[in-house]
N, C-alpha and C positions, 0 to 999 in steps of 0.2 A: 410134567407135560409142558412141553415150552413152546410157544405159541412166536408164529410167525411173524416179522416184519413185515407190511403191506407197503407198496410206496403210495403217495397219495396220490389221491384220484385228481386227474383234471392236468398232472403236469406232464411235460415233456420229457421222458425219459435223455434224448440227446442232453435237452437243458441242463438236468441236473449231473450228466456225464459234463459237460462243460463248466459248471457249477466246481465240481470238485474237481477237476484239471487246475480249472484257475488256483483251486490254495496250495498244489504240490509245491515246494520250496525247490528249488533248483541254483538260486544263486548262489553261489556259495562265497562269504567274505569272511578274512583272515586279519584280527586284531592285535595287538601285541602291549603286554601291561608292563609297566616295572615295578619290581618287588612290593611298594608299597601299595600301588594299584591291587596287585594279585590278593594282599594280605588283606585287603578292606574288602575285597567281597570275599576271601572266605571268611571272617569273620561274619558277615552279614548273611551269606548261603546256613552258616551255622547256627546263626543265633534265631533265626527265621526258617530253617528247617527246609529250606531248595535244596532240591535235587540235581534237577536239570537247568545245568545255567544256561542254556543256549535260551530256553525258554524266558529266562530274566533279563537275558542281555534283548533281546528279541522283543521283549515287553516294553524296557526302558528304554530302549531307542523309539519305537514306534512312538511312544508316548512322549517322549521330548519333542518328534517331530510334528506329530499332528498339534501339539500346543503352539510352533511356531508358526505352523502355517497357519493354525486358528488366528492367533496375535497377529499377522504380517498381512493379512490377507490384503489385496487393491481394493478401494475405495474409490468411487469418485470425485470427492471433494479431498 
C-alpha cells in the first residue's frame, strides 16, 4: 500500500511552482581539459566512485566560488 504525498499545509502552491522553476538548470557552459586535466579526474571519478561529473564539476565550482565571495566580501573599514 503506498501512501500518498500531501503538499504541506499553509503553502503557496504558485510558491513552490516557482521554487522549483528557479533550480531547472538552463544555462548551458562548455569547458575544454587537456589530456592531463582529463586524466586527473578520471582517475579521481574512479578512485572515489562519481558517476556524474557534471554533478562534480558543478559542486567544485560552486564551492570555489562561494569561498571567494565568502573571503572577498566589502567591508567598511
Amino acid at each position: 500500500m503506498m501512501k500518498k504525498k500531501k503538499a504541506a499545509k499553509g503553502i503557496d502552491p504558485e510558491y513552490l511552482k516557482k521554487q522549483k522553476d528557479a533550480l531547472v538548470r538552463k544555462h548551458r557552459q562548455v569547458i575544454y581539459l587537456n589530456d592531463n586535466e582529463m586524466a586527473a579526474i578520471d582517475r579521481y571519478c574512479s578512485r572515489f566512485r562519481i558517476q556524474t561529473r557534471a554533478a562534480l564539476y558543478r559542486e567544485v565550482i560552486m564551492e570555489k566560488i562561494l569561498t571567494e565571495l565568502q573571503d572577498n566580501h566589502p567591508t567598511l573599514f
